[in-house]
C-alpha positions as CSV (number, residue, x, y, z in Angstrom):
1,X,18.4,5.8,20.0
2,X,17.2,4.0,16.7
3,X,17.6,0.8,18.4
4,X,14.5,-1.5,18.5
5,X,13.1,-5.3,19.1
6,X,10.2,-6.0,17.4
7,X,8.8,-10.0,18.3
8,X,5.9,-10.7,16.2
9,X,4.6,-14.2,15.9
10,X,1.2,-14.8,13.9
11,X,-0.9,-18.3,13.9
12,X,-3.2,-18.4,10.7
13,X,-5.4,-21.2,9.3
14,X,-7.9,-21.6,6.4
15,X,-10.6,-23.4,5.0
16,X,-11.4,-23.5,1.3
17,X,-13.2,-25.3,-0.8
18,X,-13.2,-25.9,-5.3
19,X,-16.6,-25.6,-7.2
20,X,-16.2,-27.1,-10.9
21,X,-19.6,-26.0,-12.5
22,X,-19.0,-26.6,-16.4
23,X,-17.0,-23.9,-17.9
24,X,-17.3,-21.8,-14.1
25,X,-15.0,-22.7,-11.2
26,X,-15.8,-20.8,-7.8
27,X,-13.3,-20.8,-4.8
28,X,-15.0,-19.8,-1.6
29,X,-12.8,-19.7,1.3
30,X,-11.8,-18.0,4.9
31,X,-8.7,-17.1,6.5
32,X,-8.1,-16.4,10.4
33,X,-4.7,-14.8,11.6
34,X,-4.3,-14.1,15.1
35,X,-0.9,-11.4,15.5
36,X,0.8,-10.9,18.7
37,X,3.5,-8.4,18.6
38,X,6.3,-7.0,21.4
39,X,8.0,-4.6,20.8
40,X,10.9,-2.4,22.9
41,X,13.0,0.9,22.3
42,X,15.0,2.9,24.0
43,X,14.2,6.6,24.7
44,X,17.7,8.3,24.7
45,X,17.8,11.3,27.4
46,X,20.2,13.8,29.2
47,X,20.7,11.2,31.5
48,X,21.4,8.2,29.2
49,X,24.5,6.0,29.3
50,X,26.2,4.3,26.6
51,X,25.2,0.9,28.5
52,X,21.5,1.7,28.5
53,X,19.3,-1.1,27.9
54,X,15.5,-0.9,26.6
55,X,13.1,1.4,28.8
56,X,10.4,1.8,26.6
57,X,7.5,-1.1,25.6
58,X,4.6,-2.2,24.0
59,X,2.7,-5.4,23.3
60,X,-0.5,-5.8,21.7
61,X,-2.3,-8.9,20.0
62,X,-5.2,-8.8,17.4
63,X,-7.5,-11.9,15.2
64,X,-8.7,-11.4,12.1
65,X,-11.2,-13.0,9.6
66,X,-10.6,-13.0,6.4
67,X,-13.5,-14.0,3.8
68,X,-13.2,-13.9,0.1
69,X,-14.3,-15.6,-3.3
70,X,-12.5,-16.1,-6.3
71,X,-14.3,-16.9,-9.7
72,X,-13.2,-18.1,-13.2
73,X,-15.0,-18.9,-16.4
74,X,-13.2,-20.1,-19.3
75,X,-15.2,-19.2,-22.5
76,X,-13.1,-20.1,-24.6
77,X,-10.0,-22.3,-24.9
78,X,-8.2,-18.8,-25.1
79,X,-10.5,-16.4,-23.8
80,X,-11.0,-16.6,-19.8
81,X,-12.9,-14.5,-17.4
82,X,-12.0,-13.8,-13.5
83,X,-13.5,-12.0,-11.0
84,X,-12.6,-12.0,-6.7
85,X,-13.9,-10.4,-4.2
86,X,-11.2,-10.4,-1.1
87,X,-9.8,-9.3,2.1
88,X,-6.6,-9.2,3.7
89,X,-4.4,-7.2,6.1
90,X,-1.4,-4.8,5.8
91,X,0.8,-4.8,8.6
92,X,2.8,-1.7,9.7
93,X,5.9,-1.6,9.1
94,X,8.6,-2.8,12.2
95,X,10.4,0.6,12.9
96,X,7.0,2.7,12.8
97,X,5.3,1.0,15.7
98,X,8.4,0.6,17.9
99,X,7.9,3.6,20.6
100,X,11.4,5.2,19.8
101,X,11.5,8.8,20.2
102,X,14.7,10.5,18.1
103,X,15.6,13.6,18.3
104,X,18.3,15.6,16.0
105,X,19.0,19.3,17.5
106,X,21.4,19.5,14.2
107,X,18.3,19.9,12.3
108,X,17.2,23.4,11.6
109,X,13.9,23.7,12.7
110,X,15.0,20.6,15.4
111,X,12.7,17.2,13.9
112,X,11.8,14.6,15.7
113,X,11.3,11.1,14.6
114,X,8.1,9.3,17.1
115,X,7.4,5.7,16.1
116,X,3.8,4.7,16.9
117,X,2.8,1.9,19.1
118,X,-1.0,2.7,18.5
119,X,-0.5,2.5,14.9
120,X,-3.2,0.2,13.4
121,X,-2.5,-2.5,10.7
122,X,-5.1,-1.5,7.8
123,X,-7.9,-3.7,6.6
124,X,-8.8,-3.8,2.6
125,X,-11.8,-5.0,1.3
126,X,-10.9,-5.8,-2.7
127,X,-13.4,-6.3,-5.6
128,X,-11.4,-7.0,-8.9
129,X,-12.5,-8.2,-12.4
130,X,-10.5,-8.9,-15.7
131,X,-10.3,-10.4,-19.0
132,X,-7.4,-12.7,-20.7
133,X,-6.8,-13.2,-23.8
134,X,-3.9,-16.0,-25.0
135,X,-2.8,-15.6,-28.3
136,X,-1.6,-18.4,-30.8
137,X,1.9,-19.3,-30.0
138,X,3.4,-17.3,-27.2
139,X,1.5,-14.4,-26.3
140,X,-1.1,-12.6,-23.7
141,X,-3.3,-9.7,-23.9
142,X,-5.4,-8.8,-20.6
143,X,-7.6,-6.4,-19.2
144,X,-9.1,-5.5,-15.5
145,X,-10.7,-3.4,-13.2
146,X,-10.3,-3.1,-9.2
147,X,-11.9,-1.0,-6.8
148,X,-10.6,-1.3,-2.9
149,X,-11.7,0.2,0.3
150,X,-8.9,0.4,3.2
151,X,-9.4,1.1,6.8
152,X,-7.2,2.9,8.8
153,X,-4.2,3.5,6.2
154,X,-1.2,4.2,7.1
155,X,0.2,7.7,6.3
156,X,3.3,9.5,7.9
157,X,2.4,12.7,9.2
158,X,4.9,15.6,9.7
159,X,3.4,19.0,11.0
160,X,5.6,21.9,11.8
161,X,5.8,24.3,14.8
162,X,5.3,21.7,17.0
163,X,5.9,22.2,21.0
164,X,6.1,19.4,23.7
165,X,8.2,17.1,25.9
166,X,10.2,14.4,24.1
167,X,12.1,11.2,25.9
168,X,12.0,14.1,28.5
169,X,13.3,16.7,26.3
170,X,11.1,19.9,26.5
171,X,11.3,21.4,22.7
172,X,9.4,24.0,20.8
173,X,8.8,25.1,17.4
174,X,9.8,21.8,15.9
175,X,8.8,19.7,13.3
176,X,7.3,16.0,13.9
177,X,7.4,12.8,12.0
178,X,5.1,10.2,12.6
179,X,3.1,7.3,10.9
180,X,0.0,7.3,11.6
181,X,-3.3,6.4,10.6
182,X,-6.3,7.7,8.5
183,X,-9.7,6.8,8.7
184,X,-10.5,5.5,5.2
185,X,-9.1,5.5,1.9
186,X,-10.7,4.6,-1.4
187,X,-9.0,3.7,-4.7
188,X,-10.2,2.4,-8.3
189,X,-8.3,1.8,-11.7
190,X,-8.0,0.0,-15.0
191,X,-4.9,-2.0,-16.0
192,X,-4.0,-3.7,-18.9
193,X,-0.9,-5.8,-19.6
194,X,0.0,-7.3,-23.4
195,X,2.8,-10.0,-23.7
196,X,3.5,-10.8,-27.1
197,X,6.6,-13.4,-28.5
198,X,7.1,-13.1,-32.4
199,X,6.9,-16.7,-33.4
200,X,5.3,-16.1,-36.7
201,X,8.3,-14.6,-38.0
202,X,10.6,-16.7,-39.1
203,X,14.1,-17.7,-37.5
204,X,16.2,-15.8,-36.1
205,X,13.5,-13.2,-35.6
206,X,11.0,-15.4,-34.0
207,X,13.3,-14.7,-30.8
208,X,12.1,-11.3,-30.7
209,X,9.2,-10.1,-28.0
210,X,7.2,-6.9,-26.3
211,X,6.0,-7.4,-22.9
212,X,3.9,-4.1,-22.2
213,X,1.8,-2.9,-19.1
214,X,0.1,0.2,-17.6
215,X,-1.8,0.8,-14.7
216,X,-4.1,4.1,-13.5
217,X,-5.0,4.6,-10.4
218,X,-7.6,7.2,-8.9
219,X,-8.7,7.7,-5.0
220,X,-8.1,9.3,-2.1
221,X,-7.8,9.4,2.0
222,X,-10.3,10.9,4.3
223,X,-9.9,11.5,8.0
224,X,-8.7,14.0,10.8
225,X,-4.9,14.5,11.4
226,X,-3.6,15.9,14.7
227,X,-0.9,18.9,13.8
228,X,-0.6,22.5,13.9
229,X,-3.6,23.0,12.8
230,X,-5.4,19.9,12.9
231,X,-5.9,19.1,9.1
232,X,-9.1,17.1,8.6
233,X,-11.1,16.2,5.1
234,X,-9.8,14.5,1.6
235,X,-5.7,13.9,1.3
236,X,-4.0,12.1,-1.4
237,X,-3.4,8.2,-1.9
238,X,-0.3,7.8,0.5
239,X,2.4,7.0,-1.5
240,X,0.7,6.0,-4.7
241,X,1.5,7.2,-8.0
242,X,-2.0,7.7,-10.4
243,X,0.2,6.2,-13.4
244,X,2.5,3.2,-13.7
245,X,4.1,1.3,-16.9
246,X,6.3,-0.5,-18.3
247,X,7.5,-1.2,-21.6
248,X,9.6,-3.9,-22.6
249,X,11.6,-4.8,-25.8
250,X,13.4,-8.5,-25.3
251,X,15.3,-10.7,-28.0
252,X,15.5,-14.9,-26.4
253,X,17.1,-17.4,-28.7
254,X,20.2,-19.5,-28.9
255,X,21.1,-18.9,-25.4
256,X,21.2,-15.1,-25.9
257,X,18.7,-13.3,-24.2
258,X,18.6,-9.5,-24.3
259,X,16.0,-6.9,-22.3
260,X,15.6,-3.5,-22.3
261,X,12.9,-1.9,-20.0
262,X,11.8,1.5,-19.4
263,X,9.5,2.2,-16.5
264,X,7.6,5.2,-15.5
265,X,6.1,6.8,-12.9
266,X,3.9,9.6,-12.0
267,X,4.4,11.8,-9.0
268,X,3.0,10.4,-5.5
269,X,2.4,11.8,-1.5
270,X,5.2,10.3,0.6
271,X,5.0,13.0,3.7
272,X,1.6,14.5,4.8
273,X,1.9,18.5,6.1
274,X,-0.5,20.5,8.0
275,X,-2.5,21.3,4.4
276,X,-2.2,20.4,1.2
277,X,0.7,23.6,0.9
278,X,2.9,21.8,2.9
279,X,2.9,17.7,1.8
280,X,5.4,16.3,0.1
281,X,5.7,14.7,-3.1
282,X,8.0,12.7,-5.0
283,X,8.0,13.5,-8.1
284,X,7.6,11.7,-11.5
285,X,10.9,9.0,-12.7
286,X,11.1,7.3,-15.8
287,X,14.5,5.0,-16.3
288,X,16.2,3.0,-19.0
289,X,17.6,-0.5,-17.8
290,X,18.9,-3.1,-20.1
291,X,20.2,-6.7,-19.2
292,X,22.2,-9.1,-21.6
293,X,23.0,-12.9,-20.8
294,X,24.6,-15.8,-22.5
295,X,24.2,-19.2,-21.6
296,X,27.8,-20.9,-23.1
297,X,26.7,-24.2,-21.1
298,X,23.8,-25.2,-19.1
299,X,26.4,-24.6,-16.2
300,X,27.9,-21.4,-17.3
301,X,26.0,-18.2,-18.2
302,X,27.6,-14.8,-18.8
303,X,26.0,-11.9,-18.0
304,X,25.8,-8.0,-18.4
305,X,22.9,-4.9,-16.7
306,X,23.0,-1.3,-18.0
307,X,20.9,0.3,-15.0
308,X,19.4,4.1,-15.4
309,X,20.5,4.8,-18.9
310,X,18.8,8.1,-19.1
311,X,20.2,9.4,-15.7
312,X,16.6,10.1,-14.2
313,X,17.1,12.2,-11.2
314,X,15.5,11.4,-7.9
315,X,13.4,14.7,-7.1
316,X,11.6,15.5,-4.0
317,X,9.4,18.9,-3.6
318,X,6.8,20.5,-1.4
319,X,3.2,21.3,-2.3
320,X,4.1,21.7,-5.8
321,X,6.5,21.2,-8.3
322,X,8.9,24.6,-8.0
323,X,8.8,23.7,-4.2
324,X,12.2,21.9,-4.4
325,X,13.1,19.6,-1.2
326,X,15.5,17.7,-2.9
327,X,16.9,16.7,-6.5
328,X,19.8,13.5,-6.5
329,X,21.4,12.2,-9.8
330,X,23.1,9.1,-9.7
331,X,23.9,9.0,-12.9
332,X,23.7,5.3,-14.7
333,X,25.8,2.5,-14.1
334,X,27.1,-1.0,-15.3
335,X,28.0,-4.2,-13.9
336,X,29.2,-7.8,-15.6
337,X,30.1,-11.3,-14.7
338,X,29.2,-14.7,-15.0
339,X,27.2,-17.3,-13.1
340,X,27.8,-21.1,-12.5
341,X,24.7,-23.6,-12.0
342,X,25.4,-26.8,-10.1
């Protein structure tokens, strides 16, 4: 029943053009895409066989334009300005517009999984800006600012106590899964990134580095949801934590190199419910990797990754925080060898 063909062929071409105007450079440009998608599934009934072929399809096609502008001024030889304004397209995802209808009667309430062949690709309209800084040596500091409107994002939906006729299989009081989309969505942030390499100090500590970056992120959804009750109004940013960073510690020298990262994340939506009471979140994660090479020959390199050192557990809840769904430790792991470059 999860079986699905999904042909999608897309023909794109562009124009651009280079303005050098002293220390300014502007790149004006357009992009066209025309998609063309088929897609088939098989709807799995009381009367299916095991030899059933595809008996349910869609096909659709769609064009695009795609403006956008990119600027850059170079005030300095180390100090350099950007700024874009841009378009572009996000494409569904293959399984969520194939027209596959699962059902799973060991569930309890019984869920259903619907793809979407209506489901829209979403159009974002971008305006970023930032500032870079490189530092004497080896090093970067930067800074920016981005603000983004998309149409028709893409969400998945799962209402409850839902009652209908599906792949011809009359049901009621179940609960739905579907991707589909919302009207609008709006987000804005600040993110800053700083790359530093310790060559002033002197050798074998001039090997040593910090590579540091953190994002925020604000915004929201707005449109009306089908369910039981239709939900309509402001949702969250569809799976999109409001924080993200990383902080990295890394020694390179002598053919040793030696990293180890921690990255966090804040809480995001990844299943919208009838009302805010009943979406689902995943919550926050923060994990310790480390990874360890030596190159013994420019052919041979020995190698070593210490992967979720603090044994962050993968936690799922509903509406808020005591509102468990689900909580999965994996506890950390290792893994060594050695690679050979011909």
């Amino acid at each position: 029943g999860s079986d699905y063909d999904v042909g999608e062929q897309i023909y794109a071409g562009y124009a651009m053009a280079t303005l050098k105007l002293g220390a300014l450079t502007l790149i004006p440009g357009v992009r066209v895409e025309h998609t063309e998608d088929d897609v088939k599934a098989k709807l799995v009934t009381a009367t299916s066989t095991l030899t059933q072929d595809y008996n349910s399809f869609s096909n659709r096609s769609y064009t695009d334009v795609f403006p956008g502008l990119n600027a850059r001024f170079d005030a300095t030889e180390r100090l350099v300005f950007r700024a874009a304004a841009t378009t572009a397209i996000g494409r569904p995802n293959y399984p969520d517009f194939a027209p596959s209808v699962l059902v799973d009667q060991t569930a309890s309430p019984v869920t259903v999984a619907l793809g979407n062949p209506s489901l829209k690709p979403y159009k974002a309209i971008n305006l970023d800006a930032g500032v870079e800084y490189y530092l004497p040596g080896q090093g970067l500091l930067s800074a920016g600012v981005f603000y983004k409107r998309l149409d028709d994002p893409i969400y998945t939906q799962s209402p409850l106590g839902v009652s209908g006729t599906f792949a011809g299989l009359p049901l009621t009081n179940v609960t739905v899964t579907q991707p589909v989309n919302l009207d609008v969505a709006y987000l804005k942030g600040v993110e800053a990134n700083a790359q530093i390499r310790f060559t002033f100090l002197p050798a074998p500590f001039d090997g040593f580095g910090v590579a540091v970056n953190y994002a925020h992120i604000e915004g929201f959804g707005r449109g009306t949801l089908s369910g039981n009750p239709t939900r309509t109004g402001r949702v969250p940013l569809f799976l999109q934590s409001d924080d993200i960073g990383t902080a990295q510690l890394y020694y390179e020298k002598y053919g040793l190199a030696i990293r180890a990262a921690y990255s966090y994340r804040s809480p995001y939506l990844d299943t919208l419910g009838t009302s805010a009471a009943t979406d689902q979140y995943t919550d926050k994660n923060g994990q310790l990797d480390v990874n360890v090479s030596y190159q013994v020959t420019s052919e041979l390199t020995f190698f070593g990754q210490a992967l979720n050192l603090t044994d962050a557990p993968w936690r799922r809840y509903i509406g808020s925080k005591p509102q468990l769904v689900e909580r999965e430790r994996y506890g950390y792991s290792f893994r060594w060898g050695a690679q050979l470059h011909f």
